[in-house]
C-alpha atoms as one frame of an Amber mdcrd trajectory, in Angstrom:
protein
   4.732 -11.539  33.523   6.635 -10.851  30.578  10.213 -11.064  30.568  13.477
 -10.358  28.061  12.866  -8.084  25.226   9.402  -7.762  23.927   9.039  -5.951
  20.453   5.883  -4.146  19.157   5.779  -3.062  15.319   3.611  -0.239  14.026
   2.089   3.009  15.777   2.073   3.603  19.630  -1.651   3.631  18.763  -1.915
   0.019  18.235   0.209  -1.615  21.728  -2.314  -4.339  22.900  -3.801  -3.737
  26.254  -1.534  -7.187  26.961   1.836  -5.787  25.910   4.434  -5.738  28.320
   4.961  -3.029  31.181   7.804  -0.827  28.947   5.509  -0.789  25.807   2.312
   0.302  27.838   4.289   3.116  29.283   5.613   4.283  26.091   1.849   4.295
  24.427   0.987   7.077  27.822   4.194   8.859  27.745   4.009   9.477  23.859
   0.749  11.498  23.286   2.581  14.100  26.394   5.467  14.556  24.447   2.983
  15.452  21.375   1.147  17.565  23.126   0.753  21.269  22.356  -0.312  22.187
  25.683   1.754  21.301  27.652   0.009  22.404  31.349  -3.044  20.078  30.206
  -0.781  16.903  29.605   2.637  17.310  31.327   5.544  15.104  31.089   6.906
  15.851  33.949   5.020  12.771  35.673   6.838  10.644  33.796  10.414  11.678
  34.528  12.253  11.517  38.295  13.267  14.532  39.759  16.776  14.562  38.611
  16.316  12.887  35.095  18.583  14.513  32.015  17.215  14.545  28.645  20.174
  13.640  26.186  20.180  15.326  22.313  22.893  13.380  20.327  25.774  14.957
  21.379  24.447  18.029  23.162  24.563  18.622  27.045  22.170  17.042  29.068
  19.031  19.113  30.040  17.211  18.760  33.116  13.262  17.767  32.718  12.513
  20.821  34.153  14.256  22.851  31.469  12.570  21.089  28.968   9.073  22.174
  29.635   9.004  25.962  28.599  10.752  24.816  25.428   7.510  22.562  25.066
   5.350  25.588  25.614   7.104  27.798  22.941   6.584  24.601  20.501   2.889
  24.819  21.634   2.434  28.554  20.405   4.548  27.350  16.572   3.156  24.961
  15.735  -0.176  23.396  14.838   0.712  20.002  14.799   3.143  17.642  16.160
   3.170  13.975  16.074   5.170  10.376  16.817   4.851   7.731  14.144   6.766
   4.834  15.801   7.706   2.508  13.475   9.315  -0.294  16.005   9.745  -0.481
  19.965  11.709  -2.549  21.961  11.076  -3.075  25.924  13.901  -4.676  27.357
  13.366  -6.086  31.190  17.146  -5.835  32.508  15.742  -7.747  35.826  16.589
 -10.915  34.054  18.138 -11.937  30.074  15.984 -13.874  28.368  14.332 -13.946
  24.647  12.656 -11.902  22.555   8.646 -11.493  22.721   6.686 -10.475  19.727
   3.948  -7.731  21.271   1.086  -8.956  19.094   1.421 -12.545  19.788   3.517
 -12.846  23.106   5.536 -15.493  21.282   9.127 -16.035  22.298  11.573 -16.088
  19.731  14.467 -17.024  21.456  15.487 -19.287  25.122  13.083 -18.340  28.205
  15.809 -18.744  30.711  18.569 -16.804  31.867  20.075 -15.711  34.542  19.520
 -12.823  36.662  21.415  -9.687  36.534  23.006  -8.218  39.972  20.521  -6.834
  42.316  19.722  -3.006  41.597  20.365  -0.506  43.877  18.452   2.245  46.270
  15.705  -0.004  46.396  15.274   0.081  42.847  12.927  -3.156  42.397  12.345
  -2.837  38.063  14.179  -1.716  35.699  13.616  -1.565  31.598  14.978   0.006
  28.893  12.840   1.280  25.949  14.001   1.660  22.651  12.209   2.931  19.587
  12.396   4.262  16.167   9.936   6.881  14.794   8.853   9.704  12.286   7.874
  13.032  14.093   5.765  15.418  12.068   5.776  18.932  12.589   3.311  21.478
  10.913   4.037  25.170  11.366   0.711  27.600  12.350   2.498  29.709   9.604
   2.971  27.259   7.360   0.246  28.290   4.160   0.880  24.795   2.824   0.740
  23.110   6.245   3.537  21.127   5.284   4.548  18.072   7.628   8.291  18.240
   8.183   9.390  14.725   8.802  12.640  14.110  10.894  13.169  10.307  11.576
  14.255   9.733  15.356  15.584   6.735  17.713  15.049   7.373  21.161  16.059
   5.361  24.508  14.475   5.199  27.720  15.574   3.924  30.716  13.135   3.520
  32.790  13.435   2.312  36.971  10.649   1.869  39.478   9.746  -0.176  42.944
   7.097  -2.082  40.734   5.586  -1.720  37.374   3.085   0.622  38.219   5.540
   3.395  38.919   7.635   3.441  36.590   9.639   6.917  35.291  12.243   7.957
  33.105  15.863   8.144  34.794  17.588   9.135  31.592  16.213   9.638  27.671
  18.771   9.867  25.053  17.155  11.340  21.511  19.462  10.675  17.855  17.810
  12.979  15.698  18.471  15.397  12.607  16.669  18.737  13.629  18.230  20.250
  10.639  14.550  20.054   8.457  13.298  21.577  11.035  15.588  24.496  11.367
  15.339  25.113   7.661  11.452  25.092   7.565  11.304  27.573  10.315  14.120
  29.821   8.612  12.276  29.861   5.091   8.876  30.479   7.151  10.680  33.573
   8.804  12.127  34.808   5.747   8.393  34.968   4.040   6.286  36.332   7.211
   6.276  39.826   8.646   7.429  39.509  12.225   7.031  43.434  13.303   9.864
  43.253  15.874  12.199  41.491  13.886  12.435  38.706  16.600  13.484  35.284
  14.795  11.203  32.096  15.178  12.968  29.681  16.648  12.408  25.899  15.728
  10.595  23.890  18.385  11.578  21.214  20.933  11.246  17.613  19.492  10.970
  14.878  22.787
């Protein structure tokens, strides 16, 4: 069982089939969050009920909220994409060292002490961190230019064991501002008919 934080470098692609519980769930919950359609591969599975979604400083959103955003995205854009370029999976059931992914070598003290029991019958809990590139490519786009908008994201995840883990809270720190301005200078060189503005799509 792995324990304290465990770190993976390089794409979501790559987690080992032996990487530790938070890092397997990011490589499942990741291609949902890039997917265009969202009613074939939902992310809803992989939130509780209740969970908020947190944009830098913006109100929380409920999970629920989130997904016809997703579906508007679906019908922009042509492509959308995570490039993770470090993850972190932190087990908060006990402090101990860091694990390298790849080689499931510590790099600090395997012991520590446990943390106060959790709550509601909470049995796991983990936090996920991870830094990334997302990608977007317009349908409009002539050049099919991939706007690039580095992220860092944090998941907390909870669960009665590892199998079942979900998302209790996400908290995204990105610059949507390239974005924006893509989808502006799109609009401002594309015949809408109704004059309705295109709006720039959900990032997760």
């Amino acid at each position: 069982m792995h324990t304290g934080v465990t770190i993976h470098r390089g794409p979501y692609e790559t987690i080992p089939p032996t990487a530790s519980p938070g890092l397997l769930f990011l490589q499942r919950f990741l291609p949902a969050t890039d997917s265009l359609d969202p009613n074939k591969l939902s992310i809803s599975p992989f939130f509780t009920p209740n969970a908020p979604i947190i944009v830098g400083s913006n109100p929380p959103s409920a999970t629920s909220g989130t997904i016809p955003l997703l579906q508007v995205r679906g019908r922009q854009v042509a492509q959308f994409h995570h490039e993770v370029h470090i993850a972190w999976d932190m087990d908060l059931n006990r402090e101990t060292g860091a694990v390298n992914a790849m080689t499931d070598t510590a790099t600090g003290p395997n012991t520590g002490t446990p943390f106060a029991p959790l709550t509601g019958g909470v049995l796991v809990k983990r936090t996920v961190m991870f830094e990334a590139t997302s990608e977007t490519v317009f349908k409009q786009d002539p050049d099919q230019f991939p706007v690039k908008v580095r992220e860092f994201n944090i998941l907390d995840l909870e669960g009665n064991s590892l199998d079942d883990l979900q998302i209790v809270e996400m908290r995204i720190f990105s610059d949507s501002r390239p974005v924006q301005a893509r989808a502006a200078e799109l609009h401002k060189s594309s015949a809408f008919g109704d004059g309705a503005t295109q709006e720039a799509p959900q990032s997760l």
